[in-house]
N, C-alpha and C positions, 0 to 999 in steps of 0.2 A: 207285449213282451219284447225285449229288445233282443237283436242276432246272437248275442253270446249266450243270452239262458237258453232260447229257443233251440241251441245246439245240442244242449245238455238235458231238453225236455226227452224223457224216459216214455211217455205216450206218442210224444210226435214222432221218434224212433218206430216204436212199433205199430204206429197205426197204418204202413205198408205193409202188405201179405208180403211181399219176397224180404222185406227185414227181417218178420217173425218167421217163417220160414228157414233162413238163415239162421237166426237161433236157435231154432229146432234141430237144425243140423247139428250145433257148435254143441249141443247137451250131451252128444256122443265122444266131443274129446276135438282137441285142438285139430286144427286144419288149415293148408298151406290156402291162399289165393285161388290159386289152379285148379286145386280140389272143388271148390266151395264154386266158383265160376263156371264147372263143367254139370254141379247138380242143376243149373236154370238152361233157359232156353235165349236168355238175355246174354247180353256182352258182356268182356270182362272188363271194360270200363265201366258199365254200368254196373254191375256186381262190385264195383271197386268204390262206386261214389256210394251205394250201398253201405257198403262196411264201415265208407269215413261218417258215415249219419251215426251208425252203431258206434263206433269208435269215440264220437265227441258225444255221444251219450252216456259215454261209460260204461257201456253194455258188453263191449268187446276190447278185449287189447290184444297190440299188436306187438308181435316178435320177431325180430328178421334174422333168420339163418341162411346161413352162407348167402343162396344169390335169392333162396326164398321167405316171403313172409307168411308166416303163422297167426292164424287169430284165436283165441281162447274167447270161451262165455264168462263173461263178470256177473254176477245172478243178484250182487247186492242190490244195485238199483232197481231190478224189479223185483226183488223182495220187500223195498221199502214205497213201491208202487204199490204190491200188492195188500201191505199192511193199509197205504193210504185207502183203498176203494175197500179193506174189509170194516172199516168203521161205517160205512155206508150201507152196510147187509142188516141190520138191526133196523136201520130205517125203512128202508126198503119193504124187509118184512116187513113190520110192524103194520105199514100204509095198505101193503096187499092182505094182511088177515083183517084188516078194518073193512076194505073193499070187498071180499068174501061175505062176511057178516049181511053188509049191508045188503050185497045180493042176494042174500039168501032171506033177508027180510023182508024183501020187497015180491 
């Protein structure tokens, strides 16, 4: 995958606890930097390279008022995650009531 999709990958985003965590936060309503850097125990560099993962994921945008930035949750792209991995549940089943079956034949 080359650096620019890989930006945009909506899993690679969140497969860090303090990403999703952060959008856990952002589901209760927009919030400055400051904010969002004071719930971890991490830097607010690090909270900030954070956000820019979220950001070129399209999971968050950013809004600058006056001397501060706001980030809002964008939920499309993991709506369209979560549509991706719900075609995968019928499989899923299906493979685990066969394996049931079978143990319970044996």
């Amino acid at each position: 995958m080359n650096r620019a999709r890989a930006a945009e990958d909506v899993f690679r985003a969140i497969a860090d606890p303090t990403r999703r965590a952060i959008l856990d936060r952002l589901r209760a309503g927009s919030a400055p930097v400051n904010d969002l850097a004071a719930d971890f125990a991490q830097s607010r560099p690090a909270i900030s390279k954070h956000l820019r993962v979220l950001r070129e994921a399209r999971l968050v945008t950013e809004q600058k008022v006056g001397r501060e930035r706001f980030y809002t949750l964008e939920p499309a792209p993991l709506q369209r995650a979560a549509g991706w991995l719900e075609g995968y549940r019928g499989f899923w089943q299906h493979n685990l009531d066969r394996l049931k079956r079978h143990l319970e034949e044996t």
